[in-house]
N, C-alpha and C positions, 0 to 999 in steps of 0.2 A: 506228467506231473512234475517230474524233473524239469522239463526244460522251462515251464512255466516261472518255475522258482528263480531258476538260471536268470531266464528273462525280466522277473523283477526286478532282481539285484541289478541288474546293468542298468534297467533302466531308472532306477534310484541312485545309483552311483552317477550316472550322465546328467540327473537332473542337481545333483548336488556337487558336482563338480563347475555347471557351468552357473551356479548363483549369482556368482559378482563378476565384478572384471576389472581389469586392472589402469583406467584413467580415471586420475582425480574425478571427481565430484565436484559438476559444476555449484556455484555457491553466487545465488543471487542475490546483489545489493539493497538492503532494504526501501522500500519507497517513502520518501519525506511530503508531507502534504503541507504544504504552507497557502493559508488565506489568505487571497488577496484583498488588499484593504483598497479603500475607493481615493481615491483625490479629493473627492467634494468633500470628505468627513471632516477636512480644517477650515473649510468656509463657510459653514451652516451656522456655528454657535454665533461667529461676527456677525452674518444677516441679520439673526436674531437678535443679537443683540441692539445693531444699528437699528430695527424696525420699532423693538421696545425706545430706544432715547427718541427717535421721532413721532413716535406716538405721544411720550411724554412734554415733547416740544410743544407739539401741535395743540395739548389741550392745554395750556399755559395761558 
C-alpha cells in the first residue's frame, strides 16, 4: 500500500512537472478575407444606360 501511494505521488509530480515547456507560443496571424469585386461592375450601368437613350431614339 505504501509503495502504491509512493508511486502516485511521483507520478503526479512528473505529470505536473512536465505541463508546459519552455518555447514561446507560436501566435498565428489573423486571416483577412477580402471580396473580390468583378471588372464588369463599372460597365453595366453605361450599357444600360446607352440601350435606354437608343431605345428612346429609336421610337422618336
Amino acid at each position: 500500500m505504501k509503495k502504491l501511494v509512493l508511486a502516485a505521488a511521483f507520478a503526479g509530480a512528473a505529470s505536473a512537472a512536465s505541463a508546459g515547456s519552455l518555447a514561446d507560443p507560436i501566435i498565428e496571424a489573423p486571416v483577412i478575407v477580402e471580396e473580390a469585386s468583378s471588372s464588369s461592375n463599372g460597365i453595366v450601368l453605361p450599357l444600360v444606360l446607352l440601350a435606354l437613350l437608343a431605345a428612346a431614339v429609336a421610337s422618336d
